[in-house]
Structure formats: C-alpha cells, structure tokens
N, C-alpha and C positions, 0 to 999 in steps of 0.2 A: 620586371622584364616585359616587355613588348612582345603582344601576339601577331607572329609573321599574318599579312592581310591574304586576301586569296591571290595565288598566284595569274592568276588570268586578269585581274582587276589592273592588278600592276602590269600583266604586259603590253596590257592598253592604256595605262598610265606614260608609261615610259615612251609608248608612241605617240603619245598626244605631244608628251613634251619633246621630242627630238623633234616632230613637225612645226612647233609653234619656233623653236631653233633654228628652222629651215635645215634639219639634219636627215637624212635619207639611211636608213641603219639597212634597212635591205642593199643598197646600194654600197654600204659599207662593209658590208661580209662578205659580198660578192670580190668587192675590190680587195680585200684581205686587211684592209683598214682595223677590224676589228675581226677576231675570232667567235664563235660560237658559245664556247665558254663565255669572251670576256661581254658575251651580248646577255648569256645567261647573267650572269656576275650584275647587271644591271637591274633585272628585274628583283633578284633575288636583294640587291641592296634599298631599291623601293620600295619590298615588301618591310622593310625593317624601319622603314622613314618614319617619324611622328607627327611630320606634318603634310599627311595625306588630304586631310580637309582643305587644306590652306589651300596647297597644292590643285586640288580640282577646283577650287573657287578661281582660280586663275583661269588654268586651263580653261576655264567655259564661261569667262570676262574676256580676255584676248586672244586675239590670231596667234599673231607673233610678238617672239621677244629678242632681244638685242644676245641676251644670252640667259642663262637659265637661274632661278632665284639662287641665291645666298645658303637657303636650305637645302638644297636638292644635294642627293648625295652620287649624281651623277652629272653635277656640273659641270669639271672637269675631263670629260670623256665626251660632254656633247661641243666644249669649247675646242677640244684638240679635233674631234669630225669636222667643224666649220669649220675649223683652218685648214684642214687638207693635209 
C-alpha cells in the first residue's frame, strides 16, 4: 500500500498541472463547473498517484500540455474543464 504524500504538496501539484492544461479550477468552482468536494476528490486522488516523480519532472520541463499524461489520475476532470 502507498503512503498518501503530503497533502499541500499535492494541492500544488494539481495546480501546476491544471495550469500547464490551460485549466483555471478557481475559475471553475466559481463557475459551479466543479464542486469543492469534487476539487478536494482531486488532490486527495494525487496524493495516491505513484507516479509523482514522473509527474513533477514534467511539470518543471514544460509550460503547457495539449492534455494531461496518460497517468494522471485527474486526466479526465482536467479534459472535461478545457472543454467547457
């Protein structure tokens, strides 16, 4: 079993990569786009991620990406933001 990472690490995790998405999550809770839960439900699914290493080697190689790697376990949540 996987030790959850620290929670604050992830929630700057999860901001790097909905920025590198061109995804605005502030903007999205506001807009009712996404809930508070389902914004929690994001970090808390980061902290469980195995590939955090991977992950920030990216994040701090690129700006932007077209969409979110293959591993991220918030893929789909930052594809359905960029489409509106």
């Amino acid at each position: 079993m996987q030790t959850r990472g620290n929670a604050r690490d992830h929630f700057w995790r999860v901001i790097k990569m909905a920025k590198a998405n061109k995804v605005d999550l502030s903007t999205a809770l506001d807009e009712g786009m996404i809930t508070s839960h389902e914004y929690a439900d994001m970090i808390t699914g980061c902290q469980g991620c195995e590939q955090v290493g991977k992950c920030d080697r990216l994040l701090n190689k690129v700006e932007h990406l077209s969409e979110a790697p293959g591993y991220c376990v918030n893929r789909e949540t930052f594809a359905e933001l960029k489409a509106g």
